[in-house]
N, C-alpha and C positions, 0 to 999 in steps of 0.2 A: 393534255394533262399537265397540270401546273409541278413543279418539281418543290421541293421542299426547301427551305433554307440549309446554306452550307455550312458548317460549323468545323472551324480551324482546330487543328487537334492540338491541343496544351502542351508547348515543348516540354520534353522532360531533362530535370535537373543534370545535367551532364555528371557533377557529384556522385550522382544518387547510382547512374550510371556505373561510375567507375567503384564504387563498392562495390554494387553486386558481382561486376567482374572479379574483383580482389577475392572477396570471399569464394566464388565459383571456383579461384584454383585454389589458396591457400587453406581453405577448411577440409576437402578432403586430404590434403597432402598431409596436415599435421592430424587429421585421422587414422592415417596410413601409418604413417612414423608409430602410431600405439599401438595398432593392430600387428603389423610385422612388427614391431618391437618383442611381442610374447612369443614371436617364432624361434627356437634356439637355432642358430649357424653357429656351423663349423670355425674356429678361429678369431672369432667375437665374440666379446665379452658377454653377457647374458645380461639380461633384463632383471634392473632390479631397483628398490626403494632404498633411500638413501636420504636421511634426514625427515622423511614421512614425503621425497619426492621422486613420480616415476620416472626412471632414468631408461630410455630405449640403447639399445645396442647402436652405436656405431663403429664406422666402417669406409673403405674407399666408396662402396657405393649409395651410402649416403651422402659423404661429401661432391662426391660426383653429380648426385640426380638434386640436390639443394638448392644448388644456383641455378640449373635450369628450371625448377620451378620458380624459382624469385622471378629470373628475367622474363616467363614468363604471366608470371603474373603483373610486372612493372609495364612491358611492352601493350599488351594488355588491357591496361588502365587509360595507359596512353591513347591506345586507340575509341579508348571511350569518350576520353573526357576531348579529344578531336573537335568533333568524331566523325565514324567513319563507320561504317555497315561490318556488321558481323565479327567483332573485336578481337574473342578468344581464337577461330578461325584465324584470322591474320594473323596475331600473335603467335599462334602455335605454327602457321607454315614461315615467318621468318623467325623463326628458334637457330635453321642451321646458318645461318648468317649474325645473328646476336654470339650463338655460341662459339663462330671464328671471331667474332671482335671481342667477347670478354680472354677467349685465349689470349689473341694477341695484345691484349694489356697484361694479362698475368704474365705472357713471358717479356712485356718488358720489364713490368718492375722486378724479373729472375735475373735478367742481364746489366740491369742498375744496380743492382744489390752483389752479381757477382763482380762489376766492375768498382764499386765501392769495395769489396776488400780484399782487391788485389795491392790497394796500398794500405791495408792492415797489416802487422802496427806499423803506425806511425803517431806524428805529433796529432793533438786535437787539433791545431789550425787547419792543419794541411787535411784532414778531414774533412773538415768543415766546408773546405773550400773546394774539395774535389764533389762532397754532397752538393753543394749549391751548383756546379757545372754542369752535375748529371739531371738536377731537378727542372732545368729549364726545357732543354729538350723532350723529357720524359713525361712531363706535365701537357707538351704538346700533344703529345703524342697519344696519351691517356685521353686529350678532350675530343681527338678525333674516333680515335673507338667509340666513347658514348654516344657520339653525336650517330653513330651508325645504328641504334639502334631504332631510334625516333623515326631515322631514314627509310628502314629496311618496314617496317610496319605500315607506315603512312604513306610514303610514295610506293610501294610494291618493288622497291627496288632489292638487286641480290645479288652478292658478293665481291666479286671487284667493283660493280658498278656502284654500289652504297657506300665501298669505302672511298672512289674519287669524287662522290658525288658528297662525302663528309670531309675530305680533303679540300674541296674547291667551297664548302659552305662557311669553314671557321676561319675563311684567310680573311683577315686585318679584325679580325672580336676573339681573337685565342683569349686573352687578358680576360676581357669580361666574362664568357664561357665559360673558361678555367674556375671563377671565382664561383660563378654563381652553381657549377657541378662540384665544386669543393664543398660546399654548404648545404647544396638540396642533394646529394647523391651521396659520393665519397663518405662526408662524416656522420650522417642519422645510419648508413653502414658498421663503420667503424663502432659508433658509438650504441648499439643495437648487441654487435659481437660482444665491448668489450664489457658492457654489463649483463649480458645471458648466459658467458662463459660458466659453466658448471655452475649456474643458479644452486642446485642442492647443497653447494656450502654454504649456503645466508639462509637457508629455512629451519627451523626450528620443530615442526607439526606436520600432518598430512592437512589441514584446514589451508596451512602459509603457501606446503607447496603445491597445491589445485589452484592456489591463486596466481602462484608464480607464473605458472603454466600459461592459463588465463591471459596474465601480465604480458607474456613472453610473445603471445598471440595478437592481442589489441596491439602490441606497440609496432609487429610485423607488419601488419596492417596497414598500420599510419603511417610506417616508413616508406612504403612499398606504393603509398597514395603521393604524397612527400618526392618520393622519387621520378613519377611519373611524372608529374606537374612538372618539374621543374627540365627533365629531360623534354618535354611538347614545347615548354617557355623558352627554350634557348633552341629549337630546332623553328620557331616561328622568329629565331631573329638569324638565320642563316642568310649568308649573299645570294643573290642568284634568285630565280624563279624556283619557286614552289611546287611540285606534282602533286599536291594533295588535293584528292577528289575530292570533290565538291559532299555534302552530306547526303545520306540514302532517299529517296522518295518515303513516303509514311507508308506507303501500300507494301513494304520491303522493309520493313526495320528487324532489327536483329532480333533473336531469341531474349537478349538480353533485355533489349530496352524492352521488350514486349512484359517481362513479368515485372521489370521495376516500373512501369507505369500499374500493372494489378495492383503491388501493395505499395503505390503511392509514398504516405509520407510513414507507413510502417516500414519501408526501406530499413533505415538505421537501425529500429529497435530491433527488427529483422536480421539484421547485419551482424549485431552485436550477439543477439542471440544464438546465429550459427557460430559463433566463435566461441561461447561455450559451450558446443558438443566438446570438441574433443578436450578439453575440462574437465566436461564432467565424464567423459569415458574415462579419463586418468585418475579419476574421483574412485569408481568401482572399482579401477585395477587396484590401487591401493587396500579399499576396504574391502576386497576379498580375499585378502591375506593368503595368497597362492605365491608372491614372488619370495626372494629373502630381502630381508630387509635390516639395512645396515644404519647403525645411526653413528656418526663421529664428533664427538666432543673436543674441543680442543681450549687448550689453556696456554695462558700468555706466561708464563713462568717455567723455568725445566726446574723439573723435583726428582733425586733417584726414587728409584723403583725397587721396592723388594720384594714383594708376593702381590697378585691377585686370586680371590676367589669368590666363590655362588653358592654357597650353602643352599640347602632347601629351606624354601619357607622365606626367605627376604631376598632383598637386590643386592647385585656386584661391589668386593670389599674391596678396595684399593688400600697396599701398604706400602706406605711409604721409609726413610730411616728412623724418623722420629713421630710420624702421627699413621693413621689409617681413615679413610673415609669412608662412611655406608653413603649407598648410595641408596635414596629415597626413591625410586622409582628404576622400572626397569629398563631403560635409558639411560639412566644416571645421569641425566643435566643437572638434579638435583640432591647434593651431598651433605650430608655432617658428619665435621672430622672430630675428631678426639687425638688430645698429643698423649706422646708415651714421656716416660722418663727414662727409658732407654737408647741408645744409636745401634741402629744397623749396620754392617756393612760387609761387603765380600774380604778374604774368603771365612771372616767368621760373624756369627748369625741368621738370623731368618725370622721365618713367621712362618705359623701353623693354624689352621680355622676349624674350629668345634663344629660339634653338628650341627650345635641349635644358633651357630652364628657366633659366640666367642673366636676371640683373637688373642695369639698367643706369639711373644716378640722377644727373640734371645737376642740378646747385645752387649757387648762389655761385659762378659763373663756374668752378667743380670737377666732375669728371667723376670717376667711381667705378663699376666693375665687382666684382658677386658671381657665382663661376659656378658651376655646378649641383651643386659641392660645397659651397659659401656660404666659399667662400677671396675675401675682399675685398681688389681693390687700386684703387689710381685717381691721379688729380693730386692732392695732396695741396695744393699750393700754389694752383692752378688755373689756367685755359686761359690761357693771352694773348691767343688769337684773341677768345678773349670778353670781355677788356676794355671797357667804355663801350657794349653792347648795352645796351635796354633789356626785351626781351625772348626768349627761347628758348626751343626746343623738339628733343626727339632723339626717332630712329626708328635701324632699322636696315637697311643695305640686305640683299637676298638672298646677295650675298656676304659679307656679315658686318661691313661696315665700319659704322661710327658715323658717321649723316648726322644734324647740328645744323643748324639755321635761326636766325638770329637778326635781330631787327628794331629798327636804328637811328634814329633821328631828327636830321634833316639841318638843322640850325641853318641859316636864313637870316644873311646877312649884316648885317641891321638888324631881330632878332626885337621881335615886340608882342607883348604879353600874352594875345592872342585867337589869334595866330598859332606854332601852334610847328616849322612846316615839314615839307616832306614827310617817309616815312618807307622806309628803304634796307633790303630786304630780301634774306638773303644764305643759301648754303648751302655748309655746310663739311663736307666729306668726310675723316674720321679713320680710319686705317687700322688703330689700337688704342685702348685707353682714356685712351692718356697723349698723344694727340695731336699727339708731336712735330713731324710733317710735316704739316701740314694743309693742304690744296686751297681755297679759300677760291674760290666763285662769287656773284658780285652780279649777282642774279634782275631786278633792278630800281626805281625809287621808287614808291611812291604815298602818293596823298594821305591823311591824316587824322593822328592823335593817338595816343599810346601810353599817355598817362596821363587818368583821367576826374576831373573838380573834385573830387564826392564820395565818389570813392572805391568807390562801391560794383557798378563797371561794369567792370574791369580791360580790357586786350585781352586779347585771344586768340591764341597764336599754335599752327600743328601745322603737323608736316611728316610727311608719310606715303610710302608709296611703290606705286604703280598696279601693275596686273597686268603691267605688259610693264617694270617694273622701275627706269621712270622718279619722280625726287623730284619732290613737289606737295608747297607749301608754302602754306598760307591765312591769313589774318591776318585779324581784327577789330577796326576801330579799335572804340577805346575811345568815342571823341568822338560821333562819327556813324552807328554803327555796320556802318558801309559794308563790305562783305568783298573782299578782293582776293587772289587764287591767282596763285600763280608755279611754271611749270613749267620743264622743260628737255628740248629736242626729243630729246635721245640719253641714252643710261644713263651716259654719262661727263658728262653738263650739257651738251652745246653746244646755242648758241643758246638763252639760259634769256631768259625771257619774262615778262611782269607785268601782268596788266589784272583788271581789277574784273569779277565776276560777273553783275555789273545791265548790262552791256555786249554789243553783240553777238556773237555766237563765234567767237572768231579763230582762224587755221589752230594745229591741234597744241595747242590748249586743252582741256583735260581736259571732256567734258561732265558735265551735271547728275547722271545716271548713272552714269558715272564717279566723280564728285566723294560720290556716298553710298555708293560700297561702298567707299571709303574709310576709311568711320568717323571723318570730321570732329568728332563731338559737338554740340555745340549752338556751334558756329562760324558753321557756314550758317544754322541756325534753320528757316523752311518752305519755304527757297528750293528746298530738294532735293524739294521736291514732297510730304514727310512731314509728318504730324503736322500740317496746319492744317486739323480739325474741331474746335477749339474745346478741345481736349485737349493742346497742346504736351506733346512728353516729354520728360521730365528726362533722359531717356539712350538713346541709339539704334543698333544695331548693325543694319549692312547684312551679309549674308549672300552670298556668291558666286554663290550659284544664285540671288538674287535675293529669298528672302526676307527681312524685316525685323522685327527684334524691338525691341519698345522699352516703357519704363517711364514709365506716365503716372499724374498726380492725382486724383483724383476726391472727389464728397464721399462723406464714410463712414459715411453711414445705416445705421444697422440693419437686419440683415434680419427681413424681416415688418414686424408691426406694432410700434409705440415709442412713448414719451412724453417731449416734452425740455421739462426744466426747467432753464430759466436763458437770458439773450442772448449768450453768446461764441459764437462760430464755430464752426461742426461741425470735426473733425477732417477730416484728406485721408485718402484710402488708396494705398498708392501699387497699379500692378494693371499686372502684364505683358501685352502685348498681341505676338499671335505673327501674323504679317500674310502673306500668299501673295507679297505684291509692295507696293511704295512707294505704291502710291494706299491701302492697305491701308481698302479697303472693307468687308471683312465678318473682322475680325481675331475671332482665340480669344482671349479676356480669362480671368486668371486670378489673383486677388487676393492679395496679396503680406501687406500689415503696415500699419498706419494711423500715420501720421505729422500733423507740425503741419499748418495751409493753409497751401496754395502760393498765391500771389496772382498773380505777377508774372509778366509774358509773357516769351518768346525773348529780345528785346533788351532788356527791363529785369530779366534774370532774373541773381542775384546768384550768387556763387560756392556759398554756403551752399543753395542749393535744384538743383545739380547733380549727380544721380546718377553713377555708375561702373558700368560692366557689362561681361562679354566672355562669351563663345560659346565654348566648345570643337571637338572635331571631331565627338563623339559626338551633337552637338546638345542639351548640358547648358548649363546659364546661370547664371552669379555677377553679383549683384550689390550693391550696397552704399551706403547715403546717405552726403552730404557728410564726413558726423564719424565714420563706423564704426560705428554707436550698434546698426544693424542690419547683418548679413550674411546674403543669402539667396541659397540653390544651389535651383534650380530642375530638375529632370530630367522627361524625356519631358512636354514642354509641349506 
């Protein structure tokens, strides 16, 4: 019986090969990364959206389990694009031999870097020249690690034997090697890190950051291709004889080549399309609006800060000394401002927000209303009543009247230089912006100071108004930093009252719970029972039902594992904390933006390190540092 003609089987594209490898580890891994991402752990940070991008938790054991997927996946490819039978298999059993050679290059560039500055400070030259001494060695030394890994894969070799066998391969081509793993390895690394480094600060939308992601994916890929080649290309110019097995028989081919010859030349489009799963997983995680989601604005100019707030019914108002912006949407990327023709500033005036959205801005003894169509009028000349105050503050009552606070200081009759006499705290009831009739009630004196020596302690003053509708006025001397609340027993003021908070509780004194859903600010400091674990916040909103949100410092370590070079101060981060109640014991922290350190406690805490922040009804949050530099809306926290 005649046999049939033999037909050569169509080598397949090596290429085509080494994708499917790449994709087989790197797609599920950055599936994994979203999936455990929604898992909350203990001591990491939580999963959350940020600029419309999904941001996973990391962690040491992310940083840890990263590089062994890379190098597997690099090793990997390598053995595809060979090739060599059964790729992932090999790649994954010489893991623990890659994994002693990328150590032993990370501890040497710890040992370069420590012996670099042990002559810190010194001159730049003398740097420079001690950098170039250490670069020569450590560059060798680095090409013979990578040369281990092409080793360890392709000849079968493992662990001493890979590294004498990459020690006797790069002797007289260190130079060329060097160069050519400077370029196909080292820097598409470097340069892969140094542009995906917190991607979510360059997006704008959830559309930009599904693509980032995407982006972040496709280029992993081609690095991780990029890498291979070039590690095979310089292990095919080692001295010495080669052990690399010769290619599989076709009756034997791997798993791999077996399905990249199925889909032929849909490989790529193949390829490319497993790289948007986890895309588009990150696509849903977004648009089912189950994380929180933070967005941060930021602006190239610092402007002070005087109120923000969220009325119902429009977007976050930002006020500034002399203008206030709406913000056109509830992200607030996009604003329109309006100027005042008044100036703000500590410790006298403020801003007050109407229901339907008016803005109301005491300044220079001038009062000025914008209302929810932004038609501005006010005193142009200014208050009388405010004449010789050294400090103010407005609110507005339920009725709609304009209630100012102002705090005097009462000249003794024979003042000392250490002495500057008690301080007359008073509340003026304005039944429009121009204040012609004003009701003028004096709350009572107390002790302290309205001005600090240097300046950098101002008082405090706020007058708000309690659930049953009565004015609380609280002051901070400057001096001492003693706090002292002034109430009034009825909604018209009778019988208004004055005593210091460090004092026992006197009939129809607003209690400590009272006094924080308030929204005092950093007036009281931990007296309200908040914020003292060692975290003071920069900005605190009490919530009616009882919850308390509030904006605190922290250092802003990197997450996972890092290496810091140089002595200045870690950066702060600032990190919203969403509390059940005022002991807030086991608060949801959710990372906001890294800011300068904050050093300085409650009472030595300067104007410049007090946030801005308010709540809406939907349970959304704006907030905003001292100069405006960042703007950040917060929703489902």
């Amino acid at each position: 019986m005649a046999a049939g003609p033999y037909r050569t089987p169509v080598p397949i594209p090596r290429r085509r090969v080494a994708l499917t490898t790449i994709v087989l580890v790197l797609v599920p891994w950055s599936l994994l990364r979203v999936l455990g991402g929604l898992i909350p752990l203990p001591g990491v940070d939580p999963a959350r959206v940020v600029n419309g991008m999904f941001v996973p938790p990391a962690g040491v054991v992310g940083a840890l389990v990263e590089p062994v997927v890379w190098a597997w996946a690099v090793t990997a490819a390598i053995a595809a694009l060979a090739p060599v039978d059964r790729p992932l298999r090999r790649a994954f059993r010489a893991l623990p031999t890659v994994g002693a050679a990328l150590l032993a290059g990370a501890g040497t560039l710890l040992v370069a870097f420590f012996l670099l500055g042990m002559v810190l400070p010194a001159a730049v030259e003398l740097v420079w020249v001690v950098a170039a001494l250490l670069a020569l060695p450590v560059a060798a030394l680095l090409v013979r690690f990578a040369i281990v890994l092409p080793i360890a894969v392709l000849e079968g070799r493992r662990g001493r034997a890979a590294f004498r066998a990459s020690s006797v391969g790069v002797r007289g081509n260190v130079l060329g090697l060097g160069v050519a793993l400077l370029f196909g390895v080292a820097a598409p690394a470097l340069l892969y890190g140094w542009a995906f480094t917190r991607p979510e600060e360059h997006v704008t939308d959830p559309l930009l950051g599904v693509l980032a992601w995407l982006l972040r994916d496709a280029t992993l890929v081609a690095v991780v291709a990029l890498q291979a080649a070039t590690l095979l290309t310089a292990h095919r110019h080692l001295a010495g004889p080669s052990l690399l097995p010769a290619p599989a028989p076709e009756e034997s081919v791997s798993a791999v080549d077996r399905l990249t010859r199925r889909l032929g030349r849909l490989t790529v489009p193949l390829g490319l399309a497993a790289v948007l799963l986890p895309a588009g997983l990150v696509g849903g995680v977004v648009a089912a609006d189950r994380l929180p989601e933070v967005t941060v604005n930021t602006s190239g100019h610092s402007q002070w800060m005087i109120a923000v707030g969220w009325p119902a019914g429009r977007g976050p108002i930002l006020v500034g000394q002399t203008w206030f912006d709406d913000c056109l949407d509830d992200t607030c990327r996009t604003r329109r401002r309006t100027d005042l023709s008044v100036t703000m500033y500590e410790p006298y005036g403020g801003a007050a927000f109407g229901a339907d959205g008016s803005v109301y801005a005491l300044g220079q003894h001038a009062l000025e209303q914008c209302d929810a169509q932004r038609i501005c009028r006010g005193s142009k000349g200014g208050l009388e009543v405010l004449r010789g105050t050294r400090a103010a503050a407005i609110t507005l009552s339920p009725a709609g009247e304009v209630l100012l606070a102002s705090a005097t200081e009462v000249r003794p009759d024979a003042p000392t230089p250490d002495d500057a006499g008690p301080v007359e705290l008073k509340l003026i009831r304005c039944p429009d912006v121009f204040c012609a009739t004003p009701r003028v009630t004096s709350l009572g004196r107390v002790n302290g100071s309205l001005g600090d020596r240097d300046g950098s302690r101002p008082a405090r003053l706020v007058v708000r108004v309690d659930a049953s509708g009565r004015p609380v006025v609280a002051l901070r001397s400057a001096s001492t930093g003693a706090v002292s609340v002034g109430w009034c027993a009825t909604l018209d003021c009778a019988r208004p009252e004055v005593a210091s908070i460090e004092g026992p509780q006197r009939p129809g004194m607003p209690t400590p719970d009272e006094l924080a859903l308030l929204n005092l600010g950093d007036v009281l400091g931990c007296r309200a029972g908040h914020g003292c674990d060692g975290r003071e916040p920069m900005a605190t909103v009490h919530r009616p039902r009882g919850d308390v949100w509030d904006v605190v410092a922290e250092p802003a370590h990197p997450d996972g594992l890092y290496l810091r070079v140089g002595s200045g101060p870690w950066p702060d981060r600032a990190v919203l904390r969403v509390c059940a109640g005022r002991a807030c014991r086991e608060p949801r922290e959710i990372p906001l933006v890294e800011i300068p350190p904050v050093r300085s406690r409650w009472l030595d805490r300067p104007a410049r390190e007090r946030w801005l922040m308010a709540v809406d009804a939907d349970g959304r949050m704006v907030a905003t540092d001292p100069y405006g530099q960042y703007v950040m809306v917060v929703a489902r926290p």
